[in-house]
C-alpha positions as protocol buffer text, in pm:
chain_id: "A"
residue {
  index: 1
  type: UNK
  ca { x: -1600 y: -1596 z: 523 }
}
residue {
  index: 2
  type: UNK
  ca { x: -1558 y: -1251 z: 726 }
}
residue {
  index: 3
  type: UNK
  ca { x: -1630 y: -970 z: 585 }
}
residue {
  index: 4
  type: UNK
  ca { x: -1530 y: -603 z: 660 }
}
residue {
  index: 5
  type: UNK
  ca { x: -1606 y: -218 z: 549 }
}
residue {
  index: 6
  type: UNK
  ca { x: -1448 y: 59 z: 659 }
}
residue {
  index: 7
  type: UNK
  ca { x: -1454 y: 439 z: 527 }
}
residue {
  index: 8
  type: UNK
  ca { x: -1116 y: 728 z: 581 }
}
residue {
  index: 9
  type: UNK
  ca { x: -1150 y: 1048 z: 474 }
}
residue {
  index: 10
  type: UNK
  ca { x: -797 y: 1246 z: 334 }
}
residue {
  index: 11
  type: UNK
  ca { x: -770 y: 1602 z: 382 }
}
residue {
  index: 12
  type: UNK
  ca { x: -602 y: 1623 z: 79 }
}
residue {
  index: 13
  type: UNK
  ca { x: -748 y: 1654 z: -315 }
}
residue {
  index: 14
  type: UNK
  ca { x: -801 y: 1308 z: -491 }
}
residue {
  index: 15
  type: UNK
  ca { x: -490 y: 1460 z: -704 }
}
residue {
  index: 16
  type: UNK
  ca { x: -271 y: 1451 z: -403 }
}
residue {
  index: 17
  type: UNK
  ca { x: -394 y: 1126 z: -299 }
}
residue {
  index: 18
  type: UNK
  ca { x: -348 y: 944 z: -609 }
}
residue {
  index: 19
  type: UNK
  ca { x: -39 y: 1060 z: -703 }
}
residue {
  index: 20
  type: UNK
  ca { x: 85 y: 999 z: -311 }
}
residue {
  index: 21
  type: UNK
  ca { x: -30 y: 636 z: -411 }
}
residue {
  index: 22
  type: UNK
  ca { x: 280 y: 568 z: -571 }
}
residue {
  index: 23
  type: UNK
  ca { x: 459 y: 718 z: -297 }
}
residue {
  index: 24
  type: UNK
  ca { x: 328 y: 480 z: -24 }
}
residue {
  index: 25
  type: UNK
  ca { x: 651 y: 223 z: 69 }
}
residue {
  index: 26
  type: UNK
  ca { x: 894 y: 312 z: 225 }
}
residue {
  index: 27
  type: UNK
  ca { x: 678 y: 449 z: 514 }
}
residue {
  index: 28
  type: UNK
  ca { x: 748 y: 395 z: 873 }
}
residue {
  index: 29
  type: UNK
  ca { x: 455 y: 184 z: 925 }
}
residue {
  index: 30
  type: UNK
  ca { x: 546 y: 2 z: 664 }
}
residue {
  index: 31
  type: UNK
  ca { x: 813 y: -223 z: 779 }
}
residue {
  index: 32
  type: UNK
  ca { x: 652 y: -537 z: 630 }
}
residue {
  index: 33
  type: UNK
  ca { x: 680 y: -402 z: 277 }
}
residue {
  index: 34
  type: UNK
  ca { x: 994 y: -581 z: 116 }
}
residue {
  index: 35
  type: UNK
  ca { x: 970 y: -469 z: -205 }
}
residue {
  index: 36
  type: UNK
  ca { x: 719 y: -374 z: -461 }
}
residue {
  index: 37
  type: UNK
  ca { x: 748 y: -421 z: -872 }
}
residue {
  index: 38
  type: UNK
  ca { x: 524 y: -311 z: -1168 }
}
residue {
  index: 39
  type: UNK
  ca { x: 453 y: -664 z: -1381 }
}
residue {
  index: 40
  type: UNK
  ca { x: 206 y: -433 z: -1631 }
}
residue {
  index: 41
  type: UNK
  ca { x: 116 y: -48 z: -1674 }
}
residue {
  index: 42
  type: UNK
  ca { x: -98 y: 115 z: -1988 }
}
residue {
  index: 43
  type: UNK
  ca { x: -353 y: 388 z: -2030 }
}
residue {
  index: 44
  type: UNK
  ca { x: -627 y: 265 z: -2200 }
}
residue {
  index: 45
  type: UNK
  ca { x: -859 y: 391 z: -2490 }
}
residue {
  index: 46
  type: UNK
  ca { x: -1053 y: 573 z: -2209 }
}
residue {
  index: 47
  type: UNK
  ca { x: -736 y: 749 z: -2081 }
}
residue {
  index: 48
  type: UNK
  ca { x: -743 y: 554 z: -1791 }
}
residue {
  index: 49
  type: UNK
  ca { x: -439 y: 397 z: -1586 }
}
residue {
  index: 50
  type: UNK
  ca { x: -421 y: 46 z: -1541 }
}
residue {
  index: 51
  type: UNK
  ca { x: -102 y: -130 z: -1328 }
}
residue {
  index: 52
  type: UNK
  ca { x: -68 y: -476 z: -1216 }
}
residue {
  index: 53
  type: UNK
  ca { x: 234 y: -471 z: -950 }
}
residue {
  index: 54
  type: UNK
  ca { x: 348 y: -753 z: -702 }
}
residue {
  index: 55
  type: UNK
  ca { x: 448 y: -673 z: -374 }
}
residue {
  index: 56
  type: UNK
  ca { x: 661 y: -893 z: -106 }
}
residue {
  index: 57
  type: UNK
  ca { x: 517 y: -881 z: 231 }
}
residue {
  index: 58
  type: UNK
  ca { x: 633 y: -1023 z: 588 }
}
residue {
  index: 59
  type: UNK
  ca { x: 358 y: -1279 z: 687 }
}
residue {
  index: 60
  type: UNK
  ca { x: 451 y: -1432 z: 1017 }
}
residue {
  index: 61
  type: UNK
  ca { x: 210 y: -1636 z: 1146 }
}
residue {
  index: 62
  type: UNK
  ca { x: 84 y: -1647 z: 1532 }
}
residue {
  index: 63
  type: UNK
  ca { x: 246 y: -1972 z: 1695 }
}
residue {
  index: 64
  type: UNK
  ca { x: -57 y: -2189 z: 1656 }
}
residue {
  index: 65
  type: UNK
  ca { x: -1 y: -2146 z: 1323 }
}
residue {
  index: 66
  type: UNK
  ca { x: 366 y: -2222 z: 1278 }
}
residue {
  index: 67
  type: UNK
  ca { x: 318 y: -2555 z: 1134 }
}
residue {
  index: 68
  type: UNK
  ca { x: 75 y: -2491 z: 890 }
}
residue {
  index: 69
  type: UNK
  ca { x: 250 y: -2172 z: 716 }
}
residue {
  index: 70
  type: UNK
  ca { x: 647 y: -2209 z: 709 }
}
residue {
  index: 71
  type: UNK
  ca { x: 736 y: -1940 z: 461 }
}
residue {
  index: 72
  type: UNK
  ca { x: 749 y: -1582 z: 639 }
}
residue {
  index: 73
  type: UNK
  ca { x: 651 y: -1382 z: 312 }
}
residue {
  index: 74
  type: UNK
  ca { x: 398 y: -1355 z: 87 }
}
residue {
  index: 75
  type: UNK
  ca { x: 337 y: -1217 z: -211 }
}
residue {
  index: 76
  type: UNK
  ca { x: 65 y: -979 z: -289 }
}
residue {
  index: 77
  type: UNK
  ca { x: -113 y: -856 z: -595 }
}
residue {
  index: 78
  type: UNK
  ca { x: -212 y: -544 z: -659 }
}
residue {
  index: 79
  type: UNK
  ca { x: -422 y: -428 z: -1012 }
}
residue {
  index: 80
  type: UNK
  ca { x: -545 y: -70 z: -997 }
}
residue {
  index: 81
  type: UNK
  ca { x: -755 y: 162 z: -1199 }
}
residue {
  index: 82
  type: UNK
  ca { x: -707 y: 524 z: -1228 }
}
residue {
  index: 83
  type: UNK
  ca { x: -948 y: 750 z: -1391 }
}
residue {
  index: 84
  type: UNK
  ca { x: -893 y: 1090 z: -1419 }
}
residue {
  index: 85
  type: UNK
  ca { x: -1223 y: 1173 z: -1548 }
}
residue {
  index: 86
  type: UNK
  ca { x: -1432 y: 1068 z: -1274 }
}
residue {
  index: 87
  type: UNK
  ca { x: -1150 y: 1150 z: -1054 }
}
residue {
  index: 88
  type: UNK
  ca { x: -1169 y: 736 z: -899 }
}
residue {
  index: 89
  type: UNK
  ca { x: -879 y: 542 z: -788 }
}
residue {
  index: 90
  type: UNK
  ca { x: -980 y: 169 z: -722 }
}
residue {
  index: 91
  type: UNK
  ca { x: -726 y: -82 z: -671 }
}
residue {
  index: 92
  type: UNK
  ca { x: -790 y: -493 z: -599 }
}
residue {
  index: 93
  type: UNK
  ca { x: -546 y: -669 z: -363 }
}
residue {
  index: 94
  type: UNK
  ca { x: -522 y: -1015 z: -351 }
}
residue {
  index: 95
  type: UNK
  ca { x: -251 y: -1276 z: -211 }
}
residue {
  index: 96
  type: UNK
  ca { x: -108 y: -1557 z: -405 }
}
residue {
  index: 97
  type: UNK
  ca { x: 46 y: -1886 z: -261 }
}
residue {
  index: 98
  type: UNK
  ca { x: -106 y: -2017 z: 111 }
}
residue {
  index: 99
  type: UNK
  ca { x: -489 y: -1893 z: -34 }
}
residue {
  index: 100
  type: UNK
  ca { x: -589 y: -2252 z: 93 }
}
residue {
  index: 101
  type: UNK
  ca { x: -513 y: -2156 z: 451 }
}
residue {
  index: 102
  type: UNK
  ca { x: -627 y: -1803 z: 437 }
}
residue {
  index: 103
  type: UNK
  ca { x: -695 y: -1561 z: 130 }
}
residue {
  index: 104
  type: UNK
  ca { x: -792 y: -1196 z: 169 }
}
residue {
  index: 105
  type: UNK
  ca { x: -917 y: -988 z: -98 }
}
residue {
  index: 106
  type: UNK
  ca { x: -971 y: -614 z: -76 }
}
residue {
  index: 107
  type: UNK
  ca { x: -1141 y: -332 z: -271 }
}
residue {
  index: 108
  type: UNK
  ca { x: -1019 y: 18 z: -208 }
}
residue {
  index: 109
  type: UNK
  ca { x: -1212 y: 324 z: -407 }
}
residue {
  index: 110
  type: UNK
  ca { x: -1046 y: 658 z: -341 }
}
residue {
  index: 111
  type: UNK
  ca { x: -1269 y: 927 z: -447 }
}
residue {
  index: 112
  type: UNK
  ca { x: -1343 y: 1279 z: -452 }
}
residue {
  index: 113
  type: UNK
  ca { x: -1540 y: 1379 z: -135 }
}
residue {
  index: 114
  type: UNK
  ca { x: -1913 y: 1512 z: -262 }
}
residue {
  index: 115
  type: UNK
  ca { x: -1915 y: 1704 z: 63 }
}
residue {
  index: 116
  type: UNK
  ca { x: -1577 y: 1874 z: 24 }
}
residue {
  index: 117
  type: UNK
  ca { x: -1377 y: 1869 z: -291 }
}
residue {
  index: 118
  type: UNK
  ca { x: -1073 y: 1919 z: -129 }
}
residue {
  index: 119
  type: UNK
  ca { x: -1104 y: 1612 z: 48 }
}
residue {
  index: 120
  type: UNK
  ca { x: -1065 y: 1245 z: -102 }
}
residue {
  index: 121
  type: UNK
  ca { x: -1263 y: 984 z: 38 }
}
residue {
  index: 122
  type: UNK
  ca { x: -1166 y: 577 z: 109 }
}
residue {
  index: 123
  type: UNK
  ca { x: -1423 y: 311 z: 109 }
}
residue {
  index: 124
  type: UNK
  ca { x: -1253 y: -19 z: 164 }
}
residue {
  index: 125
  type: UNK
  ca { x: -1383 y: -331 z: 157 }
}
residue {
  index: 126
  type: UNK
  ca { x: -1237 y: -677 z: 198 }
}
residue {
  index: 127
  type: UNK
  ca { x: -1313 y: -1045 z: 264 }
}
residue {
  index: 128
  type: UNK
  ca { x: -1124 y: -1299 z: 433 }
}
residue {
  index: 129
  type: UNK
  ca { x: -1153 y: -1685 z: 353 }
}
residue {
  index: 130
  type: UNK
  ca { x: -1007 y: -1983 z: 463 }
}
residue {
  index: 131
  type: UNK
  ca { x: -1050 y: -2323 z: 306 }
}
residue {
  index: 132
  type: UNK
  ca { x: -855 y: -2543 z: 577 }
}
residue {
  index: 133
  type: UNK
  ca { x: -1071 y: -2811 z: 746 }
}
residue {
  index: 134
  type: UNK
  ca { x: -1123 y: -2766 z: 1085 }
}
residue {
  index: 135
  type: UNK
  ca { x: -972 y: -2432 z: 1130 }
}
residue {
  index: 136
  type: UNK
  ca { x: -1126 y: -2219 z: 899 }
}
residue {
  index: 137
  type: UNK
  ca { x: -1322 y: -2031 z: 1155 }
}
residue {
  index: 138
  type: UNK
  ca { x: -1027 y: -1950 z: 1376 }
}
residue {
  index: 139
  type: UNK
  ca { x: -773 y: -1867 z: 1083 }
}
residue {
  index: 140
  type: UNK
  ca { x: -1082 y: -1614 z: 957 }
}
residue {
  index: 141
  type: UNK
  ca { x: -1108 y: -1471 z: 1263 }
}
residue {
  index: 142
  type: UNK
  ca { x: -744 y: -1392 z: 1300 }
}
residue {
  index: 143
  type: UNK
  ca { x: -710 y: -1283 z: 956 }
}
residue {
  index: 144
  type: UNK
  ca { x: -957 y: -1028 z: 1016 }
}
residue {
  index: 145
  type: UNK
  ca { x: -823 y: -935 z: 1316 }
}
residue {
  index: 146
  type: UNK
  ca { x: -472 y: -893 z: 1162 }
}
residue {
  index: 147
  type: UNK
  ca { x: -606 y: -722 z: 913 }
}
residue {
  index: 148
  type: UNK
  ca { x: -793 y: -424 z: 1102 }
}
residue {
  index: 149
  type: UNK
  ca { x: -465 y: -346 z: 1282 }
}
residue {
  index: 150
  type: UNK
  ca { x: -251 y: -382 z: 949 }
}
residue {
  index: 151
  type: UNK
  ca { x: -556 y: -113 z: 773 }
}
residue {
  index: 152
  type: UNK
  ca { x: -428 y: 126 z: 1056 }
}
residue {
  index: 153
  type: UNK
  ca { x: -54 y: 127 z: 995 }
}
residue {
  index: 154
  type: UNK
  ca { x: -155 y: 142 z: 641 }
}
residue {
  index: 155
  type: UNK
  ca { x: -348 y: 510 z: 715 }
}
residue {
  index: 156
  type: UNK
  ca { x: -84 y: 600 z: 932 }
}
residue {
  index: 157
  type: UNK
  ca { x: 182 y: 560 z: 666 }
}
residue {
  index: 158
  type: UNK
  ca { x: -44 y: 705 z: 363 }
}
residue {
  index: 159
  type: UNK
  ca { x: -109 y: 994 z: 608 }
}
residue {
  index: 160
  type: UNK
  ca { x: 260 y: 1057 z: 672 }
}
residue {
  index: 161
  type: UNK
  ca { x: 376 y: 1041 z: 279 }
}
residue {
  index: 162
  type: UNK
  ca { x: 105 y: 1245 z: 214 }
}
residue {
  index: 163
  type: UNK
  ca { x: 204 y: 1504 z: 475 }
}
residue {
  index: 164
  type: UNK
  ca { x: 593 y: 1475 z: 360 }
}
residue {
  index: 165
  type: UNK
  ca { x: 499 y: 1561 z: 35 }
}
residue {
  index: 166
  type: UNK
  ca { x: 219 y: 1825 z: 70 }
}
residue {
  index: 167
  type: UNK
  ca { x: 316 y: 2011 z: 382 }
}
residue {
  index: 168
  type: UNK
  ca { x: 111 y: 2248 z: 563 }
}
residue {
  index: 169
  type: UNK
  ca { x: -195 y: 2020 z: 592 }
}
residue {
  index: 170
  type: UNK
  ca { x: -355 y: 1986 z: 954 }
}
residue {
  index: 171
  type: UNK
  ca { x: -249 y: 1608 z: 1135 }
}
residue {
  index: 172
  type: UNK
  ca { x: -538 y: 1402 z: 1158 }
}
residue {
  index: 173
  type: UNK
  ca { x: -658 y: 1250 z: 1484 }
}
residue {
  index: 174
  type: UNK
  ca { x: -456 y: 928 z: 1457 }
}
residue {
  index: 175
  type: UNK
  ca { x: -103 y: 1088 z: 1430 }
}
residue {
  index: 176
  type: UNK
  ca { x: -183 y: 1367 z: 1674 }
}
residue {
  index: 177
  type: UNK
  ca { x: -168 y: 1137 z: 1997 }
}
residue {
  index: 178
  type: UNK
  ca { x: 190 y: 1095 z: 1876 }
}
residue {
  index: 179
  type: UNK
  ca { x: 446 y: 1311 z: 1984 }
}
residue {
  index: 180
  type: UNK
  ca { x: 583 y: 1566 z: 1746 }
}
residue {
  index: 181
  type: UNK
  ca { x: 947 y: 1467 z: 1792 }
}
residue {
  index: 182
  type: UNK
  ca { x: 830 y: 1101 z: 1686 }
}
residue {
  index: 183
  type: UNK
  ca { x: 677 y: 1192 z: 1377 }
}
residue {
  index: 184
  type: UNK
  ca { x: 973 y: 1430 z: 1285 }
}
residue {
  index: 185
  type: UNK
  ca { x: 1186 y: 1147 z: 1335 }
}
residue {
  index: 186
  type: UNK
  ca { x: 932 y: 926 z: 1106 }
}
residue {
  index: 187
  type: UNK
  ca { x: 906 y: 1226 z: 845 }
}
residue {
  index: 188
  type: UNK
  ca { x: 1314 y: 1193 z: 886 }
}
residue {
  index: 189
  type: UNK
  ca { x: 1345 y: 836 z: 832 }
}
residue {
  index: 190
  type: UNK
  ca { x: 1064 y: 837 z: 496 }
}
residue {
  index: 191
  type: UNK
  ca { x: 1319 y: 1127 z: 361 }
}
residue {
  index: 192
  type: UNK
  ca { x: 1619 y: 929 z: 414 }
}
residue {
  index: 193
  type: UNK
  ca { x: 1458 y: 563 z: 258 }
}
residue {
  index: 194
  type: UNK
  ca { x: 1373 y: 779 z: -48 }
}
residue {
  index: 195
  type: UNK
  ca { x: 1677 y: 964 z: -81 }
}
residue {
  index: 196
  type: UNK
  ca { x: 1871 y: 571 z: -65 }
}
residue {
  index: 197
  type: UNK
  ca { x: 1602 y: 426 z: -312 }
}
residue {
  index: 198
  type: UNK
  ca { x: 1709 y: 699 z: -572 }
}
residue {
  index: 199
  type: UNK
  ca { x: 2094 y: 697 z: -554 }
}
residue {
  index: 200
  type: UNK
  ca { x: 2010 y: 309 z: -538 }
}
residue {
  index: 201
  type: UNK
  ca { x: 1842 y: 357 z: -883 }
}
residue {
  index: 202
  type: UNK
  ca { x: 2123 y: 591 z: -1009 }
}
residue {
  index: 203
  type: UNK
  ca { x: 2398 y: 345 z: -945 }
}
residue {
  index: 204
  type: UNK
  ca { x: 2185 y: 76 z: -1102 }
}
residue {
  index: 205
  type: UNK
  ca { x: 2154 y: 335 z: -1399 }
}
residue {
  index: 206
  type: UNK
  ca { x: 2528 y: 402 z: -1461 }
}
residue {
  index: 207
  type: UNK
  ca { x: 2620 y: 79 z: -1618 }
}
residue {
  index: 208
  type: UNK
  ca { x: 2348 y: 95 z: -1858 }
}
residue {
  index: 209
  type: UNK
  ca { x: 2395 y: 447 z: -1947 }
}
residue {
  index: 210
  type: UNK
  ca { x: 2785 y: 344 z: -1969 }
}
residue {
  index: 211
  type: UNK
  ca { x: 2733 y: 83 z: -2212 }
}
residue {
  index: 212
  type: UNK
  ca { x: 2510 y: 293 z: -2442 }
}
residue {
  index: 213
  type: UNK
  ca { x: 2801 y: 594 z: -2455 }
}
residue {
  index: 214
  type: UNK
  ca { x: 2938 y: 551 z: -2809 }
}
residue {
  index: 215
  type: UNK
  ca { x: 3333 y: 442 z: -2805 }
}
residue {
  index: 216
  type: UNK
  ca { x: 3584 y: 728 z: -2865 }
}
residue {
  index: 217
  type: UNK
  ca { x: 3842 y: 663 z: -3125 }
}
């Protein structure tokens, strides 16, 4: 089993950064998000948020690995915790279907930076398994691989959304090597998935709201 830690600090308040959470897809490092449902949502006694959502993801496997893993998506679930008290988000991802081959679990605790409140801190943490004989040690070392460069799109997305909907914050390192033009047009392209998702969800809406309207005489 590999195993692997990694810490991002937010230069936004936890509040931002939790309620950005929900925000997250469509990003434009996010490409491999195909869709993303909520199974289960209630607030507890404790007035905290618990969701259980699955998300669709592109998995395509290197070419060594063709004819062991033939389906090129995966689903992914995600259970989270949020706790306005102790100002914590922690969410648990794990995949379903393949977890023979490979499985990856990962912790993610987004919390309010001790050092400066306006900041939110990310300690992630996730393992990587594979149970199939005579390759395990490979597959591992791929998935880990993989999944470095897929925790980079991921903070290079977040950091976007979070920027598109709390301007005026200063670019972190990671986004300032790109060129401004390219994240307009990425800022551009967030805007314009959003703006299709809701008058998606409005058309969806009118039949229902139709068939509620009470019949005129």
């Amino acid at each position: 089993m590999k195993f692997f830690e990694a810490k991002t600090v937010f230069n936004y308040s936890w509040d931002q950064v939790a309620e950005g959470f929900w925000q997250r897809y469509p990003n434009p490092f996010s490409t491999h998000v195909l869709s993303e449902d909520t199974v289960f949502r209630q607030v507890d006694t404790s007035g905290r948020l618990k969701s259980l959502r699955l998300l669709t993801k592109t998995n395509l496997p290197p070419k060594w690995g063709e004819h062991v893993v033939s389906n090129r998506t995966v689903k992914i679930i995600e259970e989270s915790i949020v706790d306005p008290k102790s100002k914590t988000l922690t969410t648990y991802t794990r995949n379903i279907g393949y977890t023979k081959v490979m499985s990856i679990t990962e912790k993610v605790v987004y919390k309010q930076s001790k050092e400066n409140p306006a900041q939110t801190v990310a300690e992630r943490s996730a393992w990587i398994d594979s149970q199939l004989y005579g390759l395990s040690r490979p597959i591992q070392a791929f998935g880990l691989d993989r999944f470095k460069k897929n925790c980079v799109k991921a903070e290079k997305g977040y950091q976007i959304v979070l920027n598109t909907m709390f301007p005026g914050h200063e670019l972190p390192a990671l986004l300032q090597t790109q060129k401004p033009s390219v994240l307009a047009e990425q800022k551009e392209k967030l805007k314009e998935s959003a703006k299709r998702a809701t008058e998606l969800a409005k058309a969806k809406a009118r039949p229902v709201v139709a068939a509620c309207q009470p019949e005129v005489e």
